[in-house]
N, C-alpha and C positions, 0 to 999 in steps of 0.2 A: 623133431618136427615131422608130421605126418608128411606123406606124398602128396605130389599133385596133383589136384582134381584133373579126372579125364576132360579132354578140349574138342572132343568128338565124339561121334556118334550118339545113340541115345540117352547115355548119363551126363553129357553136357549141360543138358537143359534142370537136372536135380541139383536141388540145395543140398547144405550139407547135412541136412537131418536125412531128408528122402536117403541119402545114401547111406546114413548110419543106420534106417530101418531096415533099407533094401538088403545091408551085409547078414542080418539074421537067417538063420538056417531055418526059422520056426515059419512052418508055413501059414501061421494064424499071423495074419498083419496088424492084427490091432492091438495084441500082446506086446511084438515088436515096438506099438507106437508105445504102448504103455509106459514100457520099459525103457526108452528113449528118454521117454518125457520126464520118468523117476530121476535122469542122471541130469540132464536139463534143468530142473527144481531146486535140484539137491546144489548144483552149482551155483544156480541164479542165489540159494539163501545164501549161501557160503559167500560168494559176492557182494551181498549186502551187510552179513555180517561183519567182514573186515573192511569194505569200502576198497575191495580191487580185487585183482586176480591169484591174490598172493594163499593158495588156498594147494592140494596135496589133491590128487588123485585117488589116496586114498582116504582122506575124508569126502572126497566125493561119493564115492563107491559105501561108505559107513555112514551116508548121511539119506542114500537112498534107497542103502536096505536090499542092496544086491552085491553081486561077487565080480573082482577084476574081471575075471573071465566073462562077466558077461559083457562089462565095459567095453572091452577087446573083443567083443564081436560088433559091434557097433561102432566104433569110433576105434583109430588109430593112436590118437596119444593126448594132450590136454589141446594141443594148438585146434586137432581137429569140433573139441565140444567148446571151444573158446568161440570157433569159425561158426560154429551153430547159435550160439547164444546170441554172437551178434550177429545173425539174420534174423533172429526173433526180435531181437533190437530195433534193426532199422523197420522191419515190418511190420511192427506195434505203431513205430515212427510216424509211418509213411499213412498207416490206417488214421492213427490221432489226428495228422495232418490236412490229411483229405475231408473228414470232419467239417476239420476249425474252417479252412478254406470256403467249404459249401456254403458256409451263415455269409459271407458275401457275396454282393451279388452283379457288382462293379468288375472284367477284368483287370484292370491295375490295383486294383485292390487285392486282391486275391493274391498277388504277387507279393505285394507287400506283407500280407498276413501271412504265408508261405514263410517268407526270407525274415521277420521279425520272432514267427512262433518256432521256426526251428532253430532262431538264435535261443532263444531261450530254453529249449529243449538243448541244446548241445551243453548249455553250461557245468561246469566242474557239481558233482552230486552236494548238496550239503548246501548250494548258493541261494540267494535269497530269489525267489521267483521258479527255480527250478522243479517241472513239474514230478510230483510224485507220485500219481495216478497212474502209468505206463506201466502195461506187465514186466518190460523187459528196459532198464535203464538204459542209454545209449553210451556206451563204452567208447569215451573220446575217443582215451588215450590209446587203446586197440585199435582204435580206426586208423590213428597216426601212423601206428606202427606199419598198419596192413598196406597205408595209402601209399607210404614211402619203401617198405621191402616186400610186399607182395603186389603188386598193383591188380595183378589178374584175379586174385582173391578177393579182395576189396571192389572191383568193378563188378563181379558176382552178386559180391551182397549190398551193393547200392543200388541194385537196379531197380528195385522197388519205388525208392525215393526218386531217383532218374527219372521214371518212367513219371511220375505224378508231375515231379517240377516240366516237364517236355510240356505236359498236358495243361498247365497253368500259364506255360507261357506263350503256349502256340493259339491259346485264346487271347491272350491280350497282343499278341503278333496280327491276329485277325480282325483285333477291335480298331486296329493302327494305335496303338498305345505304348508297344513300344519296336525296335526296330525290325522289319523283317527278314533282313539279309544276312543277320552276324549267323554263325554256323552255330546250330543247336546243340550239335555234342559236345565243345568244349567251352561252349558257355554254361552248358546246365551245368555241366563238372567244374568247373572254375569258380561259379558262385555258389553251389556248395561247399566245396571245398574252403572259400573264401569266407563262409556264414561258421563254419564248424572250428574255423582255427581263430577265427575271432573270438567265437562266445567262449572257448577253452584257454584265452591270451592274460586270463588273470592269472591263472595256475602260474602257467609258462613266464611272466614276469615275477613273480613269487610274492603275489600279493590275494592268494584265493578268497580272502576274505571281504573285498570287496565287495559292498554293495553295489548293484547294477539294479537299476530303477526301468532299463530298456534305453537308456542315453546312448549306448555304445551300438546295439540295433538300430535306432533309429540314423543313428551317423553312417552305419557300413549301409543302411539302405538308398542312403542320402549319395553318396559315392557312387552305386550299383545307377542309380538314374539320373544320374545328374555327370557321374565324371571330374574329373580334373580339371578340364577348362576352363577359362571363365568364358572364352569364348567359342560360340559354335562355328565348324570350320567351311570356308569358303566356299 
């Protein structure tokens, strides 16, 4: 497994491509990027050719037409071009999202569209509604992984989606649409988190073949505003 990303000073704030460009010696940056983006490609096909991660380093490196060695100047080992792909992931994500979001024009609405389209966005590759226009598929099962043993990694490359869901809700916080007191950091993480392990819960009960028509979104949205209650408290 590669090292971990610096937590200070100026490389704090770089993704982990910035840093796999930044490690090249070649002083032309855009070669660098070039070159990055051949190992990035070469993974993302290998990805969709097998339908997961189960793919050799060195068909990565034979699939994009350059040498370990150059690999290993950029990137530390596969965890580290794994950690890349999906921040191309979420931030294909997060761009698609902010999209679909802007065609309404309601804030609760927008929330809804948010929490419905990135359920369907999270679902297991292959499921019925799952979009497959997105440069970069959204790698559930890597996110589970990152969510539950790497946390500081996975908050890195969320921040993208974090930041828009903050932005979606702090409008409808100001329309008084929905509450303005709960704490925003572990709310936006929580229904995230809550939206992504649901849309992936067909897999995880070992029925991935389920059709999902948007009934199991519309129910976790239905929870997300409404609660458990029947009644509201005193």
């Amino acid at each position: 497994m590669a090292n971990e990303q610096p937590t200070d000073g100026p490389a704090a704030a770089a993704s982990w491509r910035e840093l796999a460009v930044a490690r090249s010696l070649d002083p032309a940056r855009a070669r660098a990027e070039a070159r990055v983006q051949r190992f990035l490609d070469a993974a993302l096909g290998l990805m969709r050719d097998t339908g997961g991660r189960d793919f050799t380093l060195q068909q990565v490196v034979e699939r994009s037409g350059q040498s370990l060695r150059s690999f290993y100047q950029h990137f530390e080992g596969k965890h580290e071009l794994l950690l890349a792909l999906f921040e191309e992931s979420v931030r294909a994500t997060a761009d698609h999202l902010r999209t679909v979001v802007a065609e309404e024009s309601d804030p609760l609405a927008r929330v809804h569209r948010f929490a419905v389209e990135y359920h369907r966005i999270c679902r297991p590759a292959g499921a019925a509604g799952t979009p497959g226009d997105l440069p970069v598929p959204v790698m559930a099962d890597f996110a589970q992984q990152l969510l539950t043993s790497h946390p500081k990694e996975a908050a890195r490359a969320f921040v993208p989606l974090v930041e828009l869901f903050d932005e979606v809700l702090d409008a409808a916080a100001a329309a008084g649409e929905v509450r303005p007191d709960l704490p925003q950091a572990g709310v936006t993480g929580l229904l995230l988190q809550a939206i992504m392990f649901n849309a992936f819960a067909a897999t995880i009960s070992g029925s991935p073949g389920r059709v999902d028509t948007g009934e199991a979104a519309e129910s976790l949205w239905d929870l997300f505003l409404h609660g458990l209650g029947a009644r509201a408290p005193a």
